[in-house]
N, C-alpha and C positions, 0 to 999 in steps of 0.2 A: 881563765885565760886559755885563749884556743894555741898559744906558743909562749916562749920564753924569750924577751927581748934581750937584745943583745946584750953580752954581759959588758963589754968595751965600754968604759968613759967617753964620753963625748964635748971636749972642750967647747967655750964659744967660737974661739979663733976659728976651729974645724968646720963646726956648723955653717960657719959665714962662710966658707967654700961651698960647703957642699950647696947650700940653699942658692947661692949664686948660681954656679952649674943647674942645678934644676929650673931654675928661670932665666934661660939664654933663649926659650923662645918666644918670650915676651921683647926680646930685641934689644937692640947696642942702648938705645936710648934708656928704655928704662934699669937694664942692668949697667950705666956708666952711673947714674944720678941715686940707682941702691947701693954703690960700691963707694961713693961719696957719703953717704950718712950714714952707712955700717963701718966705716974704716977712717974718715978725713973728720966727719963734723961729728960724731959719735949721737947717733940719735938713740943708742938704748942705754939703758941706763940698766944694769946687765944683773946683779948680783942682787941677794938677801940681805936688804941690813935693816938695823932695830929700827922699828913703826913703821915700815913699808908695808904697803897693802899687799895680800897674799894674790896667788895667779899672776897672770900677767894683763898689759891694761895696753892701751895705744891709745892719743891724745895728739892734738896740735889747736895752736893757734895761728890764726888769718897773720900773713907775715912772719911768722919764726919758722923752725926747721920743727916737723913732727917728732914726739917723744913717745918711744916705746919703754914701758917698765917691766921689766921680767924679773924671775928669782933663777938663777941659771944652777940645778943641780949637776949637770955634767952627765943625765940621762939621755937617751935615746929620742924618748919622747920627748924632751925640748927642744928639739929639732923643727917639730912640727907646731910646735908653739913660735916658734920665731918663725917662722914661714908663715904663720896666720897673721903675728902681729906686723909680719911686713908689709900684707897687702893691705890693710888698713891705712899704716904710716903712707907706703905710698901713691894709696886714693888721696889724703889729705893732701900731702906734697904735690899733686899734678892738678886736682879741683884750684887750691889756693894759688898755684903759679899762672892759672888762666882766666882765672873767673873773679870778678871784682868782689867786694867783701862781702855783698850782698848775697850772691850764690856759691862762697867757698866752700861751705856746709854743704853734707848732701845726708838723704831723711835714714831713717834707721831699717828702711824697707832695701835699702840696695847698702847698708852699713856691710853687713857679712858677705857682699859677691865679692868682692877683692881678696878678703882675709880666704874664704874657702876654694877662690878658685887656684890661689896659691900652694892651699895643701894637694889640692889633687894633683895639682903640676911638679911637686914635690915628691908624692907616693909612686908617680907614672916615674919619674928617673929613679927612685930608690927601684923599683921592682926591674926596673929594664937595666940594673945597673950590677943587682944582686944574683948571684949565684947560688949561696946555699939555700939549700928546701927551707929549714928550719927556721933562718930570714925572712925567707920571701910568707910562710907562713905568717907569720908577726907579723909581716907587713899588709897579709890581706885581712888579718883578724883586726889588728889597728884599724884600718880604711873601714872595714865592714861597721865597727865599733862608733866610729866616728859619725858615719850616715846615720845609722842607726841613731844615737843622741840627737842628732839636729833633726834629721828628717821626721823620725817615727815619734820619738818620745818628744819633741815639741810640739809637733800637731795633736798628741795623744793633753799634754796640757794647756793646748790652747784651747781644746774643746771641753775639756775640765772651767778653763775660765771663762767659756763663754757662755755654759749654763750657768755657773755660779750666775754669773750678770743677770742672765735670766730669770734664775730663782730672785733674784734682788727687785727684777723690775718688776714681778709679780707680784711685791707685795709679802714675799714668806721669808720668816724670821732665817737666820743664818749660827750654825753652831758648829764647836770641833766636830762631836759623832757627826753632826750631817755633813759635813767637809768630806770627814773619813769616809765614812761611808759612799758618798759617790766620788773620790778619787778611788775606790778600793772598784768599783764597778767599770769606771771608764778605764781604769787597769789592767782589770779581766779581758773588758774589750777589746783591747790592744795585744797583748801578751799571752792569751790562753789560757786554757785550763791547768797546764800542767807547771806555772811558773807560780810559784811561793810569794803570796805578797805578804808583807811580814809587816810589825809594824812601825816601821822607816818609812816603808813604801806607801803607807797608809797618811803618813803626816808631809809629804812631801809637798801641799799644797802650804805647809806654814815656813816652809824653809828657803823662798824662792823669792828675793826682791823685786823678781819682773812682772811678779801680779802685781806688782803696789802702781806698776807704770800703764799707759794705757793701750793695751792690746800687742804685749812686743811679743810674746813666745813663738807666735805662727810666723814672725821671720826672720827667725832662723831656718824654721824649714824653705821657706821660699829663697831664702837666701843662699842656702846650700843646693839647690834644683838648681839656680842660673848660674854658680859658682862652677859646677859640675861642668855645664853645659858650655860655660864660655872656657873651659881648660879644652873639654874636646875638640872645640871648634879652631883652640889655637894651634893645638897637636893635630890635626886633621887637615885644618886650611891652609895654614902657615899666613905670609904675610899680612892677609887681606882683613885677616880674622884678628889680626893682633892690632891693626888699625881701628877695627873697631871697638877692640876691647879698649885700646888708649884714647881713644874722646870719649867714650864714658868715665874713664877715670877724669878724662880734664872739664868733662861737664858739672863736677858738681852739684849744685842742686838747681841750675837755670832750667829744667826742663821736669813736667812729670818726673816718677819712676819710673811706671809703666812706661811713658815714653821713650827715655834713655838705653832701658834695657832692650824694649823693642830695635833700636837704632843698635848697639849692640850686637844683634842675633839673637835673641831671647824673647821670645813673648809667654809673660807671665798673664795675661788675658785668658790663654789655655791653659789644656791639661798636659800639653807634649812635655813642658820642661820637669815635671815631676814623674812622667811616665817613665823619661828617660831616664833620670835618677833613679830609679827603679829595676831598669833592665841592668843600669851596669851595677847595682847592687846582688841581682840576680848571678850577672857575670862572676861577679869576685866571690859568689859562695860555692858556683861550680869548680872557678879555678880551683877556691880551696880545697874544696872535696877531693879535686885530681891531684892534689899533692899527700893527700892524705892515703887517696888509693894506691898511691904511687911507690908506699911504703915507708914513710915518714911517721911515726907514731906520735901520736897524742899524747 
């Protein structure tokens, strides 16, 4: 851990301010209709109790109010889990209020822009809102942490399962050692010389339900590139930008993906949306470094 999160309890009640305040510039509309199903119609279903599925989940059906499930420890870091499963709930809430039952659904390639462009818009008011070095550290090691799993180490296992595929369509038998053995290579690849693949990091191809699904790990990362990009654009552009991020949420799945995000502000057709992801990845390791220079100890 590149910091120590804050030691402060973090109730739900709290959370659901702060996450509201960090999403007032998404605007009146969608912040009246989140303060309605976080507070009036209760869409999460908040706490740990016996045979609940672990993590947190976000769900709705065509006509009811979206349901979010969490396990709420009173950590820091569930801060940013409700802020992910909000922009999910309310993709579904604005797709189904618009779009007939046929396109209330929308596909799993633009599933994570809501949920991630939520956090980013989350981490921009905790840092712009935080004062101590030691915080703001946490807060850039978190953000760096979180690109990092979506961006890097999904595309690092979607290219894990798209040789496997490979090796499959060719004809060559498939086993644990040869699993291991080319996750332990496309690992190398990824990660360097100098990082320890041990062997967790080696079985990690048998521990992951999303290989059993067809081709979902690579969007995450593409869903985190337009996540990123559509938070900058609504901090950068203000209203015009938030117009367009709100008919892609009420577009549901009547159009392409590519299309929607295109219309958006995003075209995922190029390399720009992941470039960009990339430079403010860059940004937040300088910031880091200059709070570290700065005299803040590790």
């Amino acid at each position: 851990p590149l910091a120590t999160p804050p030691q402060t309890t973090l109730s739900y009640d709290e959370a659901r301010e702060i996450v509201l305040a960090a999403l007032v510039p998404l605007g009146q509309e969608y912040t009246d209709v989140l303060r309605c199903g976080l507070y009036e119609e209760r869409w999460a279903d908040v706490y740990e109790t016996a045979n609940k599925r672990s993590g947190a989940y976000s769900w709705g059906a065509y006509g009811a109010r979206p349901v979010m499930l969490l396990n709420w420890q009173n950590q820091f870091s569930d801060l940013f889990v409700l802020a992910h499963e909000i922009g999910h709930a309310m993709h579904t809430y604005f797709a189904c209020q618009q779009q007939p039952y046929v396109y209330g659904t929308y596909t799993i390639f633009v599933a994570e822009v809501a949920s991630t462009c939520n956090e980013a818009l989350l981490f921009a008011y905790l840092l712009r809102v935080t004062t101590d070095p030691e915080q703001k550290r946490y807060l850039l090691g978190k953000q760096l942490g979180s690109i990092t799993g979506m961006l890097l180490i999904q595309t690092m296992f979607a290219e894990f399962e798209r040789e496997v595929h490979d090796r499959t369509e060719n004809g060559e038998a498939l086993a644990a050692d040869q699993l291991s053995e080319l996750a332990v290579r496309i690992h190398r690849q990824y990660t360097g010389p100098d990082v320890i693949i041990d062997e967790t990091a080696q079985m990690f191809w048998a521990s992951l339900p999303h290989f059993y699904m067809n081709f979902y790990v690579y969007k995450y990362a593409t869903g985190i590139s337009a996540g990123m990009a559509l938070a900058h654009q609504i901090l950068t552009e203000g209203q015009p930008a938030v117009e367009r991020y709100l008919t892609f949420l009420r577009s549901g799945g009547s159009q392409d993906s590519i299309v929607l995000l295109q219309q958006a502000g995003v075209d995922m057709t190029t390399s720009k949306p992941v470039e960009q992801a990339l430079q403010v990845y860059a940004n937040l390791v300088d910031q880091l470094e200059a709070l570290v220079n700065d005299g803040a100890p590790l």
